[in-house]
N, C-alpha and C positions, 0 to 999 in steps of 0.2 A: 658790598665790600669794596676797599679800595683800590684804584688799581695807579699803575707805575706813572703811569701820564698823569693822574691827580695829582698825586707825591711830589714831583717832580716840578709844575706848577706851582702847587701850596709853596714851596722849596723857594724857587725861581723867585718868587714875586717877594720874598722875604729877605733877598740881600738887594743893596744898593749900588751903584757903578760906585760909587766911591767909597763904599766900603772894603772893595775890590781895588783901588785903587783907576778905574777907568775913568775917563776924560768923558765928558758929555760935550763939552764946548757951549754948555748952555742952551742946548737945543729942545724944547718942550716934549716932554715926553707923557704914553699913554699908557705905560704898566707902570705898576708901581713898585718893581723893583728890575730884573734883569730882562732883556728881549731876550727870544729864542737863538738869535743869532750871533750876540754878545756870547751867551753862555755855551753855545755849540764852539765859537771862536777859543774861547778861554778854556774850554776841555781839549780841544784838539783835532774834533771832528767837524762832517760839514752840516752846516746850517738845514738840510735836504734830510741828513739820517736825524739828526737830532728831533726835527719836527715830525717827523714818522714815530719816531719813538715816544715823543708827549702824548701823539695820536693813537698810539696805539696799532701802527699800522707797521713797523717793524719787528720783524720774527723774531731775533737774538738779540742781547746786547750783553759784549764780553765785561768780563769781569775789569780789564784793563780799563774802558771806556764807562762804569760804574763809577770804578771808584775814581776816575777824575772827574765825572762830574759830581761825586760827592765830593772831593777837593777844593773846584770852585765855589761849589753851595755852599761849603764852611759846615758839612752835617760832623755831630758828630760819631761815636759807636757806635751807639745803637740804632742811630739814624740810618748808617751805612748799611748797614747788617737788614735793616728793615727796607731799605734800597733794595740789597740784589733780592731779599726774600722775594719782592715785588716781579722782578724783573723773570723769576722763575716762572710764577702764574701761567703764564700764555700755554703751558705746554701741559697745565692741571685740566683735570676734568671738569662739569660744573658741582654743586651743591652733592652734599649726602648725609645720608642720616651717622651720627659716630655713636660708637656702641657706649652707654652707660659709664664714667670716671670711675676708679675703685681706687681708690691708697693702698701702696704696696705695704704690704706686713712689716718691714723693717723700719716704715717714716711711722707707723702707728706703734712700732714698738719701741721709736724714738720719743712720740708723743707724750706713750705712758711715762717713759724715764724721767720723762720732767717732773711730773707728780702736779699738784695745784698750786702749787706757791707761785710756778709760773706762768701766767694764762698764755695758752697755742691755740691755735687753730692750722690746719692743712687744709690750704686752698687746691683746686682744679683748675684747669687753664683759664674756663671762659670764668672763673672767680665764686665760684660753686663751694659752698662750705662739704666736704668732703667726711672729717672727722674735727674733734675739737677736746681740750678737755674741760670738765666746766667753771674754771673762771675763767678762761676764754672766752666761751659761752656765756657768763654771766659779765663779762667786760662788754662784749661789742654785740650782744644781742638776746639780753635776758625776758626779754620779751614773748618772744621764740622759742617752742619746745625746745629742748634740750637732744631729745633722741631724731628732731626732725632730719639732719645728716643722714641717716642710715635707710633711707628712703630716696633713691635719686627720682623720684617725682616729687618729692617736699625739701630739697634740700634747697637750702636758704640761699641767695644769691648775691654777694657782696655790693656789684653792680644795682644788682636792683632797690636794692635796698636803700642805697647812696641817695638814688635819684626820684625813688617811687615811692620810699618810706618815709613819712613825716616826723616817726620816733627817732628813727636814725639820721635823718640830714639834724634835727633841734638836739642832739648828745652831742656832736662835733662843730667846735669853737672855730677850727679851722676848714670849716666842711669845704670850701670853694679851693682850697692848698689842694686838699687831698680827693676830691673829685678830679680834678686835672689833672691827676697821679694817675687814677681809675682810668678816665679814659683814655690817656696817651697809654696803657699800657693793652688796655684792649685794641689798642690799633695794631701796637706789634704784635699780639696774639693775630689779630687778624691776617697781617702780612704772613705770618709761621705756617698757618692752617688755613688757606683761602677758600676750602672747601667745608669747613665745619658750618654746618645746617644750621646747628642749634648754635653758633657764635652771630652768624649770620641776623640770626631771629631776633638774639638776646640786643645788639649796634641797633635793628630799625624798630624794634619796639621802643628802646630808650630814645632813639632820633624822634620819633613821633610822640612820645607819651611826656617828654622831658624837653621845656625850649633852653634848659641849662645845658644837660646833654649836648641837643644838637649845635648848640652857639661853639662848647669846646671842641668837639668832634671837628666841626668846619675848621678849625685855627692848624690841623692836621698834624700837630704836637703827637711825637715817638718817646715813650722811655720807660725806662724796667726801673721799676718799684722794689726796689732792694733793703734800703733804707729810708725811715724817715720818723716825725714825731706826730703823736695825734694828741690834740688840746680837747681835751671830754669833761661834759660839766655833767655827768652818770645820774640816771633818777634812783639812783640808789644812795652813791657812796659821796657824790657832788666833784666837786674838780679832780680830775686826774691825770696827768701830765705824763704820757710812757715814750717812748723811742720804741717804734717795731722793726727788726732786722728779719729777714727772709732767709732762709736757709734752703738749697735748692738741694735737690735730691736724685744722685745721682741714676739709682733705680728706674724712677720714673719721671723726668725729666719735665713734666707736664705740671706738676705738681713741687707746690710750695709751702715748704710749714711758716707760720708765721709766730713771732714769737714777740711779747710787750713787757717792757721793764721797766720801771718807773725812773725819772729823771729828776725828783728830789724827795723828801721825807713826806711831805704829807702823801704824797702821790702813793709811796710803800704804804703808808699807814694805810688806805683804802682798799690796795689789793690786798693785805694781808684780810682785810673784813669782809672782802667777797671770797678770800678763800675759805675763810673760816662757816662764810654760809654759804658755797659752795658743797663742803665735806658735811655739814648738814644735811642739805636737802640730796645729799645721796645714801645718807644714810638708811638704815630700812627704817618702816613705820614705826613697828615693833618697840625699835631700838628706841628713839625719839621719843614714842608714849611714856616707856618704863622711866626714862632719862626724866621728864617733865613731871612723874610723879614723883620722884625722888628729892626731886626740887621745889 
């Protein structure tokens, strides 16, 4: 997991003296963006705490002396917020197991509301499909039982699948946009919960099993995945073009519904045909036979 002196580094080495406005006088330099002692200068502290602090060898750092050197670093919200999260750690315990995700009854009774016409899914922190309905289901992963969710040892794993699944990285046009999304957001999850076992497991299996993975991961990129568009060329329905927006929930805080809407006409024409075989294939058997003799 990562900790405040990496951050801080990654950070460092990302702005330029003259981005900042600083004078070099032309003098050869051996980082490639700020020294330690420019930036301890330029927040306001001494060059002596600052490097304890990269190091890891300083106990506290106030909230005052964060956020100026988020200031100089040019981070932005969520950068910051994933600063002091960092900056907490040192007084955490190590690793533990956390008890099994559940969806609180009220984002699944938001779920049902939607009904099919508009594909959801509710994510878990470490990106654990949770609950879904099924053109959700049948959008980002019809491959995949349908009732796998309801099993937190088969529930399906957004991350994993991004980087481990060869179905799911060849459906998204845009996979390299939206993998970069995945993993800056797994970092602030990381900074949130620096004690989750199984977040823990899920960052060094993909660092080891993914050289995609790990190339992002090292670039130490922070940010919350709110909004954004997925370019999907579907082995079912072929191009689909949605905007997903995240709805956060206040209940359980951990947990994200996610929601996809098509961004122009053909894109509708296709969900409405995975809704339509959707509300098929939940149909009972029964039903289905009698319907196909009738026909």
């Amino acid at each position: 997991m990562e900790t405040l002196g990496t951050f801080l580094k990654s950070r460092r080495d990302r702005v330029t003296p003259a981005e900042i406005g600083l004078r070099t006088y032309g003098t050869s330099r051996r980082v490639p963006g700020l020294r330690r002692e420019e930036l301890a200068q330029l927040a306001g502290v001494s060059a002596g705490y600052y490097t304890r602090l990269e190091q890891g060898q300083a106990e506290t750092a106030s909230e005052q002396v964060l956020d100026a050197l988020a200031r100089v670093l040019r981070l932005d919200q969520v950068e910051t917020v994933h600063l002091h999260n960092l900056a907490r750690q040192s007084a955490k315990p190590g690793l533990c197991e956390p008890h099994p995700e559940e969806p609180h009854p009220r984002v699944l009774t938001l779920l049902e509301s939607l009904g099919e016409a508009t594909p959801a899914i509710v994510l878990g922190r470490r990106g654990d499909v949770l609950a879904w309905n099924r053109t959700g289901h049948a959008l980002v992963a019809e491959h995949i039982s349908f009732d796998a969710p309801q099993d937190p040892a088969r529930r399906p794993s957004i991350p994993r699948m991004f980087f481990l699944d060869a179905l799911t990285r060849d459906m998204y046009r845009n996979w390299h946009e939206l993998a970069r999304v995945h993993v800056a957001y797994l970092r602030l999850t990381a900074g949130r919960y620096p004690t989750d076992a199984r977040l823990a497991g899920l960052i060094g299996e993909l660092a080891m099993r993914s050289d995609d993975f790990a190339t992002m991961w090292a670039t130490g990129d922070v940010s919350d995945c709110t909004v954004g568009a997925m370019d999907l060329q579907h082995p079912t329905v072929g191009a689909v073009n949605v905007d997903y927006q995240v709805w956060l929930q206040p209940d359980s805080p951990d947990h994200r519904l996610e929601i996809y809407t098509p961004n122009d006409s053909t894109s509708a024409d296709a969900l409405r045909v995975l809704t339509h075989q959707s509300s098929l294939a939940s149909e009972p058997q029964s039903i289905r036979s009698t319907e196909s003799l009738n026909h």
